[in-house]
N, C-alpha and C positions, 0 to 999 in steps of 0.2 A: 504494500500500500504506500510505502514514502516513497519507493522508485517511483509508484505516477504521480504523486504530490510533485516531486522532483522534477520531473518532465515536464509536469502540467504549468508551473508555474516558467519554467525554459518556454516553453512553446508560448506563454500571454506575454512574456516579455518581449520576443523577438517578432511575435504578431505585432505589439503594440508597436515597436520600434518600425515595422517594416509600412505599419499605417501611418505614421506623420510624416516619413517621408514622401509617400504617395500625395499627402496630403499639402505639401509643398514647406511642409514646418521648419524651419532653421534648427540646425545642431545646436543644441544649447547642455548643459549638464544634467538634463531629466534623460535626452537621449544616452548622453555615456553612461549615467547609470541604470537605464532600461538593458545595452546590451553588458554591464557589469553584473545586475541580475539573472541574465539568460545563463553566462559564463561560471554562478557561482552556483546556481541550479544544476548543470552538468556535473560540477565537480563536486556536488552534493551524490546526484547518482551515481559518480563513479565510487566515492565514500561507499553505499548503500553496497554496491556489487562485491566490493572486498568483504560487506559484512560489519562492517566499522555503523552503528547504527547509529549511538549515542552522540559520534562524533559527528556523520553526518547531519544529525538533528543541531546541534549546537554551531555545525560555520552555518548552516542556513539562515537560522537565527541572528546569528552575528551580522550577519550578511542586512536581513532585512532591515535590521537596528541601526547599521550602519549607513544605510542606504536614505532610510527618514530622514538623520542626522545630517548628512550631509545637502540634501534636497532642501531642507530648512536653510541653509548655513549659506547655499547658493540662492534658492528663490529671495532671500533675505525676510521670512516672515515665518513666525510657528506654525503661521495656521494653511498651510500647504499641504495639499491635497497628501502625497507620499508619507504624510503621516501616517494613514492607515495603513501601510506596512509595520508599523509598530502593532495593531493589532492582529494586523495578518500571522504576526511572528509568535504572540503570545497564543494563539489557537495552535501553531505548529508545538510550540513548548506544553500546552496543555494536552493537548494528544498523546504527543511519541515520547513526551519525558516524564518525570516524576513531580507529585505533589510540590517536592519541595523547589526542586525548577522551579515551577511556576509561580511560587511566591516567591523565590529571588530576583525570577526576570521582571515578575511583578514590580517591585521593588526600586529595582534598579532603571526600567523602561520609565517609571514615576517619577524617578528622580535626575533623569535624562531628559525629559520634557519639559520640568519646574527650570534645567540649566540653559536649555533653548529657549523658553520664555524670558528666563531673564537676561539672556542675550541679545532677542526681541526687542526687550523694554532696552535696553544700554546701547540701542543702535550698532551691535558688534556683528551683525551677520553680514554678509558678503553683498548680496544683490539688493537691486529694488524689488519690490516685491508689485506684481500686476493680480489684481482680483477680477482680470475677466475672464467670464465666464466661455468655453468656448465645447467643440471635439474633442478635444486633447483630454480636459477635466473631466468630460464625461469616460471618455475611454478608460482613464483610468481608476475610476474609481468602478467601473463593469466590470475592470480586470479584480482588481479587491476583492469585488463581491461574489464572482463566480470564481476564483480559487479559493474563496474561503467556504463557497457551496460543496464546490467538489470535495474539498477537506472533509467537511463535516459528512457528506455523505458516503465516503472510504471508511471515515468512521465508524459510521453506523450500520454499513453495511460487515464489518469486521467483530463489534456487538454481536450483530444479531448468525453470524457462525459462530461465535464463541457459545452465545445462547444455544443454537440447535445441538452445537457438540455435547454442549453441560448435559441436556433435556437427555440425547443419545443415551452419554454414559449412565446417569440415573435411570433410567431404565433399563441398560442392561445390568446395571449392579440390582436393580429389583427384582428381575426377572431368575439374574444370580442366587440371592436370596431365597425366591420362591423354590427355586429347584431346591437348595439345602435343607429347607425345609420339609421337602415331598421328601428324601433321602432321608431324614432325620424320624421321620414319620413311619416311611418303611424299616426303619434301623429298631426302632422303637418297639413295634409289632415282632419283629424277628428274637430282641431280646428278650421280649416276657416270655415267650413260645417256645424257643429255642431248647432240646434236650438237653443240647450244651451246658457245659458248666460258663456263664462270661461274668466278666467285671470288669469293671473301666475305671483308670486311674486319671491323676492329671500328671501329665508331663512334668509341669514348673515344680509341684511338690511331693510328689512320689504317693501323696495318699487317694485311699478308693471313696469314687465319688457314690458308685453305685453296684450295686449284683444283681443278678435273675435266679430266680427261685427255685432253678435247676444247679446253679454253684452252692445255696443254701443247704440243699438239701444234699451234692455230694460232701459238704467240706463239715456238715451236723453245726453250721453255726447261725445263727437267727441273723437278718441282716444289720438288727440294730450294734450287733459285736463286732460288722466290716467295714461299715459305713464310717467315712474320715480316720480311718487308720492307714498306716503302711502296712507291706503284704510281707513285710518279711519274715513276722511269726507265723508265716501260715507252710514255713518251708525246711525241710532239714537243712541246712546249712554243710552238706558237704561235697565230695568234687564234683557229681553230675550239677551240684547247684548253680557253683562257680564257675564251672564252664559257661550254668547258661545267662548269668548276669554279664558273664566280658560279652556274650557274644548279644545282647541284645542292648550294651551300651553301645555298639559300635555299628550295628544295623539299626534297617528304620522296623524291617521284619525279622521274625527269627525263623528257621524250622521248629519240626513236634519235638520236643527234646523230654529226654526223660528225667523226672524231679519226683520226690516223696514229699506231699504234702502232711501237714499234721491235723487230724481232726478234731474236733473241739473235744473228746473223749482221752485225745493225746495219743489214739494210734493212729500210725503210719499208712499213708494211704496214697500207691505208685500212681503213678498220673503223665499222660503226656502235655507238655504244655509251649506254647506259643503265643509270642508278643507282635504286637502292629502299632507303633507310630507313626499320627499322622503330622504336618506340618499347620495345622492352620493356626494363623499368627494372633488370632484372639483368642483361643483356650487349647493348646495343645491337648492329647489326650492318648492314654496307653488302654490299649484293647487287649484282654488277655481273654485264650482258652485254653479249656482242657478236657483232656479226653479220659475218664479213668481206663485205667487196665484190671485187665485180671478176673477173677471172678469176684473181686470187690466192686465191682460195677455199680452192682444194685448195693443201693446205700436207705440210710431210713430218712425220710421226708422231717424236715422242722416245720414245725407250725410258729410261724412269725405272731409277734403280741396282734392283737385285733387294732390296737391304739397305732396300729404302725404301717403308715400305708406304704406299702412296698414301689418301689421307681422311680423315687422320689426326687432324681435326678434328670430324669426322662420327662416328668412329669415339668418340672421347675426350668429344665431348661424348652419343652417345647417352644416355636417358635423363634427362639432365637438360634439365630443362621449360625452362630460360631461355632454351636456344637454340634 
């Protein structure tokens, strides 16, 4: 968008220059700075093409500041048309620069104008100054008015993609959502049902957030015993153990690996067992199962307290897409 700003403002300058001579107008110092503006517009674009944004935004600027300034200092009056490049310049700074730009150039264009004024007033500017009205003044004040049109409509034509992108992404991160949610829904249903024994820990603190009523009942513990603990009394602690803690600090999956859990009676009960971490960056989470072996398989059912509603994890977190 500043390349055609850039262009567009080269092209009314060297129009405008190319109409007073047609027009039979004498060279005077509006002309040399009409083609000083064509010339600082290109090398404004070529600024833009290296990529140089900031900097191209600032000689332009400079450029138009300097251009009033001087057009004052010749026509010998403040009140000269080429003033409106001073605010040509502060719409270029409020655009493509920063807040705070714009209240320095603010600032400083204010305080730029009060020192032509009272140069005005102390007879110190250059020229006589003619207030008539003519082509020329009209012209260039068209030029003002339609590079500051097209400005503002690059602008708002640049808004409203910014806008359609935002609207984009927002609904695909809802749409995002919505599926984690159908997934969370089917994850949910699978783990009340499931014969499996599961439970889900959190990543960040090692402890279980929840069980299904099938780990209850192999491991003989009510779930209010599992719930917000770590799992490590639930294990003998020896080498198949520690094989399978390196290897599932060090995968995101583990294989079935073999481990003696303990049950809440304190005997020993073989068990195949496998871990899945997943990444998601608002609630990591470790997914455990296991598979009994043996003819310990069949284990005796706990009956959880009535006061204690089992899922409570599942339940608490429906809905939200993290989990």
């Amino acid at each position: 968008m500043a390349k055609e700003v850039a262009l567009l403002v080269s092209v009314l300058a060297l129009g405008l220059f190319a109409i007073e001579r047609f027009m039979g107008v004498p060279l005077d110092a509006d002309s040399y700075l009409s083609l000083f503006l064509a010339g600082a517009s290109l090398v404004a674009w070529f600024l833009l093409q290296k990529q140089y944004y900031a900097g191209a935004a600032w000689f332009l600027v400079a450029c138009l500041f300097s251009m009033a300034a001087a057009s004052t200092y010749f026509f010998g009056s403040v009140r000269t048309v080429d003033n409106a490049l001073i605010l040509v310049g502060q719409i270029v700074v409020g655009i493509f620069l920063s807040r705070q730009a714009l209240v320095w150039t603010t600032v400083g264009t204010t305080a730029l104008l009060g020192v032509l004024a009272w140069a005005d007033a102390q007879g110190l500017l250059l020229g006589t100054p003619d207030f008539g009205v003519g082509l020329r003044t009209f012209l260039s004040q068209a030029a003002c008015l339609v590079g500051v049109a097209v400005m503002m409509y690059l602008n708002r034509t640049q808004m409203r993609a910014a806008q359609d992108l935002h609207l984009q992404e927002a609904h695909q991160r809802l749409q995002a959502q919505l599926d984690r949610d159908l997934g969370h829904g089917r994850f949910k249903r699978l783990f009340l049902s499931s014969p499996t024994p599961i439970f889900v820990q959190s990543a960040q603190t090692g402890r279980i957030l929840d069980v299904n009523p099938a780990c209850e009942r192999a491991l003989g513990y009510p779930r209010k015993d599992l719930v917000d603990r770590r799992d490590s009394f639930l294990w003998v602690h020896d080498q198949q153990y520690e094989h399978f803690v390196r290897d599932r600090r060090s995968t995101l999956r583990t294989d079935w690996m073999p481990v003696n859990a303990i049950r809440n009676g304190g005997e020993h009960l073989p068990v195949l067992i496998c871990r899945e971490r997943d990444e998601d960056p608002q609630e990591r989470l470790v997914i455990t199962f296991m598979c009994v072996q043996g003819d310990q398989a069949t284990v005796e059912p706990v009956q959880p307290p009535p006061d204690v509603e089992s899922s409570s994890w599942l339940l608490s977190s429906e809905g939200h897409s993290g989990a």
